[in-house]
N, C-alpha and C positions, 0 to 999 in steps of 0.2 A: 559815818561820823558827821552830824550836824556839822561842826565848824570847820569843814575840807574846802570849802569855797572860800569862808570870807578867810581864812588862814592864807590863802591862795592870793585873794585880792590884798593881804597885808593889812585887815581891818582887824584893828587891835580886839577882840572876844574873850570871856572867862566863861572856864563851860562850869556847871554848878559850883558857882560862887555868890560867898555872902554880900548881898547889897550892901556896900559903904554907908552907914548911918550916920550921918552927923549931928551932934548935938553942941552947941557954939563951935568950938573948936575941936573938940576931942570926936573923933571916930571910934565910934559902939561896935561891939559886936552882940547881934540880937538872938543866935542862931538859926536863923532866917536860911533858906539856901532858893536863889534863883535858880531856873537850868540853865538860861545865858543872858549875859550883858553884855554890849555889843558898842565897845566906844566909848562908855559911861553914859550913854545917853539912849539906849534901848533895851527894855526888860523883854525877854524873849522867857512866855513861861509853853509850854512842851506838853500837850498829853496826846493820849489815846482812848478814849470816853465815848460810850455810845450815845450820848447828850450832852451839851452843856451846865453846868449849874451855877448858881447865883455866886457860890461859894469858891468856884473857878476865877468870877470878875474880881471878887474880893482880894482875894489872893492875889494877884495879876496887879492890882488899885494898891494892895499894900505894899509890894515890893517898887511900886513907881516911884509909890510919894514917899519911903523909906530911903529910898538910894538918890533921889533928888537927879532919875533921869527924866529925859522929856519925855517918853511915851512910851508905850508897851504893848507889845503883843501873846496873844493867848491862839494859839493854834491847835488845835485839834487834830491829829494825822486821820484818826476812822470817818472820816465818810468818801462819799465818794468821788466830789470834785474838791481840793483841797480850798479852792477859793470860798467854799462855804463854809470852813472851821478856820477863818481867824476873824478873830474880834481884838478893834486898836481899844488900847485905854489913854485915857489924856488926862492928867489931874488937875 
């Protein structure tokens, strides 16, 4: 289970949930589903892909600047040092 650690460290996380959208006041719902948000302030998006694609960042950019956290991450598990399948996003 992804979130066994930070549940652990007590770091508040929603495992596939909808980014909070705000529009003035009212909170949307887009049906949008991140795989996790981590504090309200990191998009955590999840695959398994033999490459990245443009359409991954995309995705990863819209749930940032939807949920109005501060950055994002896109992690890839398939290769073979995991420090080469994450890419941050910053809107």
């Amino acid at each position: 289970m992804p979130l066994f650690e930070l549940e652990r460290a007590e770091v508040p996380c929603r495992c596939q949930a909808p980014p909070d959208i705000h529009c003035d006041d009212v909170v949307l719902d887009s049906g949008l589903i991140a795989d996790v948000i981590v504090d309200s302030q990191v998009v955590l998006e999840l695959k398994a892909v033999e490459r990245m694609l443009p359409l991954h960042d995309a995705q990863l950019m819209t749930y940032v600047r939807m949920s109005r956290c501060r950055t994002g991450l896109l992690i890839n598990f398939n290769t073979v040092s995991l420090s080469d399948g994450i890419r941050r996003g910053v809107p």
